[in-house]
C-alpha positions as CSV (number, residue, x, y, z in Angstrom):
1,X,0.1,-34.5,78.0
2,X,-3.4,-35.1,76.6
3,X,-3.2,-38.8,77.4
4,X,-3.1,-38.1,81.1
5,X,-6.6,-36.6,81.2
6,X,-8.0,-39.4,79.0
7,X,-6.6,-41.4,81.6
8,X,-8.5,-39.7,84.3
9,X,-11.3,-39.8,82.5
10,X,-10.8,-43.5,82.3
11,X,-10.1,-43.8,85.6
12,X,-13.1,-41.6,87.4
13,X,-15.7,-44.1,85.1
14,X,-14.2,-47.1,86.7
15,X,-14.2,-45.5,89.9
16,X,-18.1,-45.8,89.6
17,X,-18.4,-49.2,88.9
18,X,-18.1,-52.5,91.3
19,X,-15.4,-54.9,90.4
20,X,-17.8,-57.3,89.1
21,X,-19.0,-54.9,86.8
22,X,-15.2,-54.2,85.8
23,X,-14.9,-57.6,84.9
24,X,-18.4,-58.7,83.1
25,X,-18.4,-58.7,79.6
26,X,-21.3,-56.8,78.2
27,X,-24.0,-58.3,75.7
28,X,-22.4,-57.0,72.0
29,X,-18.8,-56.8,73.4
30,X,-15.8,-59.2,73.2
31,X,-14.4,-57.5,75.7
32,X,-15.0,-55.6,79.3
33,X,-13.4,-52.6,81.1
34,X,-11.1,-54.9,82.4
35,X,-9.0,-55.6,79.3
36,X,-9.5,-51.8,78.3
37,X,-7.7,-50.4,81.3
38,X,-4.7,-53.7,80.9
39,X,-5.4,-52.8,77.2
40,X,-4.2,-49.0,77.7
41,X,-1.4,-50.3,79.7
42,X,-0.1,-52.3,77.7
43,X,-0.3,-51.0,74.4
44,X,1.5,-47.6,75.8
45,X,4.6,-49.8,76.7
46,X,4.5,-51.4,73.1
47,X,4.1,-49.0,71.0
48,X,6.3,-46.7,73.1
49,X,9.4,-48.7,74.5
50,X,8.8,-52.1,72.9
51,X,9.2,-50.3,69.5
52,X,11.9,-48.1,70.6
53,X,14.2,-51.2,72.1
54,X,13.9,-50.0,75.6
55,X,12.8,-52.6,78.1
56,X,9.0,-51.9,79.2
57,X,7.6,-51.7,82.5
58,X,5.4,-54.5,82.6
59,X,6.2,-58.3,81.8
60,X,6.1,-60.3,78.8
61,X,3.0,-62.1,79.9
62,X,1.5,-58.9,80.8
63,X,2.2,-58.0,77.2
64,X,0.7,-60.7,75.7
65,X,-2.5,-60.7,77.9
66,X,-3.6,-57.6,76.9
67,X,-2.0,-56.7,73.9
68,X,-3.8,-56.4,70.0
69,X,-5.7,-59.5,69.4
70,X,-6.2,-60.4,73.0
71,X,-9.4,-61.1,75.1
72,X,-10.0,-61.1,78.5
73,X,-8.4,-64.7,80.2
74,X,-11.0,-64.8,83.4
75,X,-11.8,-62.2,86.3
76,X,-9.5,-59.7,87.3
77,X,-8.9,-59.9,91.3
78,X,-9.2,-56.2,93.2
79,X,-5.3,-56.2,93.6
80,X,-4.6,-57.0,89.6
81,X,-7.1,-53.6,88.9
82,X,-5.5,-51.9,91.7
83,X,-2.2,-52.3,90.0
84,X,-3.3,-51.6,86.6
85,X,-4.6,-48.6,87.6
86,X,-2.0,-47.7,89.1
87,X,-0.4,-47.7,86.3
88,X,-2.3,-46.5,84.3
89,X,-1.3,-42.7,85.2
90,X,2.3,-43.8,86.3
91,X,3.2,-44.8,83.3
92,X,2.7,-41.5,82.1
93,X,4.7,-39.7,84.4
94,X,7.5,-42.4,83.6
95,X,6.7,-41.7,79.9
96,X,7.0,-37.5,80.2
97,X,10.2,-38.5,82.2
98,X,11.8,-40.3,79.3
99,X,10.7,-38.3,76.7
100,X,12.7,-35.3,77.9
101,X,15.8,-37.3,78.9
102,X,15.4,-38.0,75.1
103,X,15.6,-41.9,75.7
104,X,13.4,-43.0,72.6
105,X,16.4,-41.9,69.9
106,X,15.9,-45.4,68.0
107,X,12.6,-46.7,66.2
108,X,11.5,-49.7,64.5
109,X,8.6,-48.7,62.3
110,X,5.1,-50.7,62.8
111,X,2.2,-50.4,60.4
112,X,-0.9,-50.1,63.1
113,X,-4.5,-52.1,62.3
114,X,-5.7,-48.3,61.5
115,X,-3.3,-48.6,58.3
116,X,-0.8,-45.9,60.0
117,X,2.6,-46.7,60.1
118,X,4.6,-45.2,62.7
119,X,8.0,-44.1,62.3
120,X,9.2,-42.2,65.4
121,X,7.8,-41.7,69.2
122,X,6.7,-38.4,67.7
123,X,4.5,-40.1,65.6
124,X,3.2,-42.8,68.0
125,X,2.1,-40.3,70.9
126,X,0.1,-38.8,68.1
127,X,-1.4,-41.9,67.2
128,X,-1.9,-42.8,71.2
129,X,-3.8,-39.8,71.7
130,X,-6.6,-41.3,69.1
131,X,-6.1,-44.8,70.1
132,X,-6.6,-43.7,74.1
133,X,-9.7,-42.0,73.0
134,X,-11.0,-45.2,71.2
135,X,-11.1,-47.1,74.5
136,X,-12.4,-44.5,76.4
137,X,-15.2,-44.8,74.5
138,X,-15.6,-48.0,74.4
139,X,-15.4,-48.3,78.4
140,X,-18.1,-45.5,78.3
141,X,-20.0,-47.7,75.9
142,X,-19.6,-50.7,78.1
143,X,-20.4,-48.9,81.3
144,X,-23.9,-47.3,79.6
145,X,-24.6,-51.3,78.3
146,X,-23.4,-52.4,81.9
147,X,-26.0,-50.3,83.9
148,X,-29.0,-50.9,81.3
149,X,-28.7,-54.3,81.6
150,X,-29.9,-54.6,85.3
């Protein structure tokens, strides 16, 4: 699955940085590589259970922290980025797991902020693969504005 190497990709970038750097908000963003990799997480479990009526793997508050239309709430601590990125490949495997027990049968269709409605978990691993992309740029982005700034 594509969306596993963009989550390496993801992963080997954060690798290189310090946990405060993880968690500083660059100058021109609203947001720092923190809430991308919760960001990833997150939106994965809505757009691929939430949707589908199958309960997620990761809480409400979870969720709502670092859904669309959130911002970062204050410093992640080393185990909260440990366990998102954990996640952030495991998810995946859970995700590759479910898809071939056929487990996402229902749908309920969502119009995304990209003005493309989704109508099937056919449809919205297509759109993840663009949407995973967008955030890895934007952690590439932040990492370049990160290691100028000092």
């Amino acid at each position: 699955m594509e969306i596993r190497q963009t989550r390496k990709n993801v992963l080997a970038i954060a690798d290189t940085l310090t946990l405060e750097e993880i968690n500083r908000i660059p100058a021109g963003f609203n947001n720092n590589i923190a809430w991308n990799l919760g960001h990833l997480v997150a939106s994965q479990q809505i757009l691929c259970y939430k949707l589908s009526g199958l309960p997620m793997h990761i809480s409400s508050d979870f969720a709502v922290s670092y859904g669309k239309g959130s911002k970062p709430e204050g410093p992640l601590s080393q185990e909260n980025l440990n366990e998102i990125t954990s996640n952030i490949v495991d998810h995946i495997s859970t995700l590759e797991s479910d898809l071939k027990e056929n487990k996402f049968t229902d749908f309920n269709s969502y119009q995304t902020s990209y003005g493309i409605r989704l109508e099937n978990i056919s449809e919205t691993l297509q759109f993840m693969k663009m949407h995973e992309a967008l955030h890895l740029g934007y952690i590439m982005a932040q990492k370049r504005a990160l290691l100028n700034s000092t």
